[in-house]
C-alpha positions as CSV (number, residue, x, y, z in Angstrom):
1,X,48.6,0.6,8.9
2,X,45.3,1.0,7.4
3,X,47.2,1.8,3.5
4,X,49.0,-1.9,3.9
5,X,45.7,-3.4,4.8
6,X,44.1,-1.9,2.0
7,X,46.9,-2.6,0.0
8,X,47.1,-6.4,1.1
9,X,43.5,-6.8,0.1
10,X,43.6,-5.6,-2.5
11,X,46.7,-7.9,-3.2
12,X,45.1,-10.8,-1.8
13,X,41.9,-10.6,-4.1
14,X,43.7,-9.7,-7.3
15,X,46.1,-12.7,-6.7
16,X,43.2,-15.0,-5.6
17,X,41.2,-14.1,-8.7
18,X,44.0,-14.2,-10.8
19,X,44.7,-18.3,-9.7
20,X,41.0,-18.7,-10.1
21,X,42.2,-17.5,-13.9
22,X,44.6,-19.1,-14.8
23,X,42.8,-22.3,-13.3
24,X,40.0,-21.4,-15.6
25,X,42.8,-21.5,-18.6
26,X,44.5,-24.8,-17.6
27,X,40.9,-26.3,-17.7
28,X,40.9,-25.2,-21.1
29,X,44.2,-25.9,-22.5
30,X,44.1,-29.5,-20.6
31,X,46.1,-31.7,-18.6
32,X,49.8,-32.5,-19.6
33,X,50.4,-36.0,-20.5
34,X,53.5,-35.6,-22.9
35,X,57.1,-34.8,-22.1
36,X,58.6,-34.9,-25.0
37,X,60.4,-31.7,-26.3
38,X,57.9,-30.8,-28.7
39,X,55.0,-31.5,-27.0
40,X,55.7,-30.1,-24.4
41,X,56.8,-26.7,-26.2
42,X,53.6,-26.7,-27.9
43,X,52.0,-27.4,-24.5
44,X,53.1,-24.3,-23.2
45,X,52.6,-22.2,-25.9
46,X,48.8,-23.2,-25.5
47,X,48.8,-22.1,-22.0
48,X,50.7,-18.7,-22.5
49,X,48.2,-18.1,-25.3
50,X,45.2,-18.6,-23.3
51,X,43.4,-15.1,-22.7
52,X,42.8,-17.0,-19.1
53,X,45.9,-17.6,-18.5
54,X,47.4,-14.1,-19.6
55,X,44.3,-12.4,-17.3
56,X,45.3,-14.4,-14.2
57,X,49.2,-13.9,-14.9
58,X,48.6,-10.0,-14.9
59,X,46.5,-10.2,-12.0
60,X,49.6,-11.9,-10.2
61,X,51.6,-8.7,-11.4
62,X,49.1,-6.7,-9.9
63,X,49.9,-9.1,-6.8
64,X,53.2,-8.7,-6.5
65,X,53.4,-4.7,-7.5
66,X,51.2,-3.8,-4.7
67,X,53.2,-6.5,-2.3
68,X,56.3,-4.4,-3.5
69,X,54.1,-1.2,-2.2
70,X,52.8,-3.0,1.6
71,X,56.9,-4.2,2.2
72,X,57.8,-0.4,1.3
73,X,55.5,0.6,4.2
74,X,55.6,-2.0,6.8
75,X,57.7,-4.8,8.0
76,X,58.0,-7.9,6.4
77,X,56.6,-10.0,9.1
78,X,53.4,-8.2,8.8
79,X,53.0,-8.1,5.2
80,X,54.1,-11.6,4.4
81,X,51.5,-12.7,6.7
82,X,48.7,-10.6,5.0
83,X,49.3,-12.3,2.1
84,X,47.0,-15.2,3.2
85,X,44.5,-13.9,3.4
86,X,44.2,-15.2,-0.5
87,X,42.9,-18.2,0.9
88,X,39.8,-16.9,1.7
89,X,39.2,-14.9,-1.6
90,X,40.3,-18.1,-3.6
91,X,38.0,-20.5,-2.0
92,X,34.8,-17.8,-2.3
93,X,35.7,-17.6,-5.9
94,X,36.5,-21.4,-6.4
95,X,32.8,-21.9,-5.1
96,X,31.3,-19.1,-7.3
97,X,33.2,-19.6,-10.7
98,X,34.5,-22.8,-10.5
99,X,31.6,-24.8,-9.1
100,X,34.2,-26.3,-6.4
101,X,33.0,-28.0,-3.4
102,X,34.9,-26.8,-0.2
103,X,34.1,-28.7,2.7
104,X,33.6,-27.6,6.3
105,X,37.1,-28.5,7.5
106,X,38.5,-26.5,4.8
107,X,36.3,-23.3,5.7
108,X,37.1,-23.7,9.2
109,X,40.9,-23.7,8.1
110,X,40.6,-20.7,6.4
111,X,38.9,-18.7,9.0
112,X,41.8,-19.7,11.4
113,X,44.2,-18.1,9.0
114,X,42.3,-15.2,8.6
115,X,42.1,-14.6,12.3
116,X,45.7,-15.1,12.7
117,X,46.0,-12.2,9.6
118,X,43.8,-9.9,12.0
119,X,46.0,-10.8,14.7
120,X,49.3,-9.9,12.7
121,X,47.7,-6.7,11.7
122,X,46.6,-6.0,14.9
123,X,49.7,-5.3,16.0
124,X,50.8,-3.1,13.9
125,X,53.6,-2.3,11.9
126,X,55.9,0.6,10.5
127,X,53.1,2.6,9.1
């Protein structure tokens, strides 16, 4: 249990950081206001150029390998779970890189997920 742990958290924070990314990118490339073909094309060009947006989509690979990893060792009702606890990494992150405010609710939200996570892992899996 303790490799799909370590594995999840490892997931968790390269996924979180990898949003917090591409976030950083879409703040750069800007909001999307036209849908007309070309626009829209070039739109997304701009995005899939951005060296943000290309960090925080191979962070998400790094995500979803290691997801591929946790499932091979453990059962799907326990790694599924673990994924959340991404919330917690993004909103640490959002506060440090981003300069978002995350109000009390919010954090009290996220540490109710997290426990449930502990709880999930607590009990163990195929490992």
């Amino acid at each position: 249990m303790l490799r799909v742990f370590i594995a999840m958290t490892i997931a968790a924070a390269s996924a979180a950081y990898g949003q917090i990314l591409v976030r950083r990118g879409m703040l750069q490339v800007g909001s999307l206001e036209n849908y007309a073909p070309w626009p829209l094309i070039t739109y997304f060009w701009n995005a899939l150029c951005n060296p943000y947006v290309i960090g925080g989509t191979v962070l998400n690979a790094v995500f979803y390998f290691l997801f591929l990893a946790a499932l091979s060792w453990t059962k799907v009702t326990v790694a599924l779970p673990m994924t959340a606890i991404e919330y917690g990494f993004a909103a640490f992150l959002a506060v440090i890189l981003l300069k978002e405010s995350v109000p009390p609710v919010r954090w009290a939200g996220i540490i109710l997920i997290i426990i449930g996570v502990i709880l999930i892992a607590r009990t163990g899996g195929d490992s």
